[in-house]
N, C-alpha and C positions, 0 to 999 in steps of 0.2 A: 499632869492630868491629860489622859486623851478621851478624847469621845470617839466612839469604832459601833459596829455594829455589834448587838448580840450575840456571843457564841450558845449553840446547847448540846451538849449538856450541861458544860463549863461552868455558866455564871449562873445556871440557873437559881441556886439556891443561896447565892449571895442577892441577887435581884432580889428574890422573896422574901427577903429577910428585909431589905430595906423597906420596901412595898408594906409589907409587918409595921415598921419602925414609921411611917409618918402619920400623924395624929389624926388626921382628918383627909377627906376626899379621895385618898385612894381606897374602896372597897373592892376585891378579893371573892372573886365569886369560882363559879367553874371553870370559864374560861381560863380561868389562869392556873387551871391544870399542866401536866405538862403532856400531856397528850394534845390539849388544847395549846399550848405554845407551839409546838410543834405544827401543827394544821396552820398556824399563824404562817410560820416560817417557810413552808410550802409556798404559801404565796408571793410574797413580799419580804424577805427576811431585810432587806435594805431599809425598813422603815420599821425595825426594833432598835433601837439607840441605846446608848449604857456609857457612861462615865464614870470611869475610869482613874483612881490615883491609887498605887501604886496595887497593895491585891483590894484595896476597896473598891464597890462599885458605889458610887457617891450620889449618881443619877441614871434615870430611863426614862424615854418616851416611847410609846407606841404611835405609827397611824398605820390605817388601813385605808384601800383606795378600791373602789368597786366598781372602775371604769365608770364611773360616775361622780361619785361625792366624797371626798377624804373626810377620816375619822377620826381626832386622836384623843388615843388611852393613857391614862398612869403617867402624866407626867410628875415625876418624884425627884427629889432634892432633898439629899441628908441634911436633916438639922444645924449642921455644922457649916456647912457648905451652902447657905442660902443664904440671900442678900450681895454676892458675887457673881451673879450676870450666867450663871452654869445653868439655871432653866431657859433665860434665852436663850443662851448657845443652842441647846437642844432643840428648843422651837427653830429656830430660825433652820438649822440643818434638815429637820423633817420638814418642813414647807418648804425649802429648796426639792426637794428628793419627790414632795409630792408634785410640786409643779413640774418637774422631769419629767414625772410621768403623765404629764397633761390635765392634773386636778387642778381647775377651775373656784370650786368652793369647798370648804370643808368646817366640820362642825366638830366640837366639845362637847362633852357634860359635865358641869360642875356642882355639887352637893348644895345647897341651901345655904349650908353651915358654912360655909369656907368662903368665906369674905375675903380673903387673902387673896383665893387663886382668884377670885371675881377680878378685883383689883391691877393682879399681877397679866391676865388675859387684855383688859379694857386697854392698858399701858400700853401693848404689844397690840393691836390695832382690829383685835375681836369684838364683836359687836353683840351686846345683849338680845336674844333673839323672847321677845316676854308674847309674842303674839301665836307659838307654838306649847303644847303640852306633850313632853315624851311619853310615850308608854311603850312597854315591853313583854314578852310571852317568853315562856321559857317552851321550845319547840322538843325539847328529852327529856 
């Protein structure tokens, strides 16, 4: 198994497939277009992650860093392959990668429903933040 950065066009649609394939918390909106991945990649492509055994891609994290505040996306783990340490790995790689780049704090969003990934964050040294409320605009 390696973890490597994202290629695109390449794994695109094995990524999307797995992103499809987990039950809960990763939603799939526009951004994960591929014109949208692309504009991702312009930026920062060293902070799309994908795990890697042999042509499966078995996991991905995203973050994004705004010379400010890091962000991270999708983190996913095949079915199969979870309870084996392969989401830390990914965490721990993209928070090396963001503090390289001088991120200081960086925030999650996690679905309601997914007690899991609550759990599996609070473990790895994330902090419930109950004294904010997100909201969002779609700006197109």
């Amino acid at each position: 198994m390696e973890i490597r950065e994202f290629r695109y066009p390449d794994d695109l649609s094995r990524v999307q497939q797995l992103w499809r394939s987990i039950e809960k918390g990763v939603n799939l909106g526009r951004s994960d277009q591929p014109g949208e991945i692309e504009k991702k990649l312009a930026r920062d492509p060293e902070l799309f992650l994908v795990a890697q055994e042999g042509d499966a891609i078995i996991g991905t994290v995203i973050g994004g860093y705004d010379g400010r505040r890091g962000l991270v996306y999708h983190l996913a783990v095949a079915a199969g392959n979870r309870g084996k340490g392969l989401g830390a790995r990914l965490m721990d790689m993209l928070e090396a990668r963001l503090r390289a780049k001088g991120c200081i704090r960086c925030y999650l969003l996690v679905t309601t429903d997914n007690l899991e990934a609550m759990q599996f964050y609070e473990k790895h040294g994330w902090e419930r933040m109950d004294f904010v409320v997100p909201y969002a605009k779609d700006l197109d």
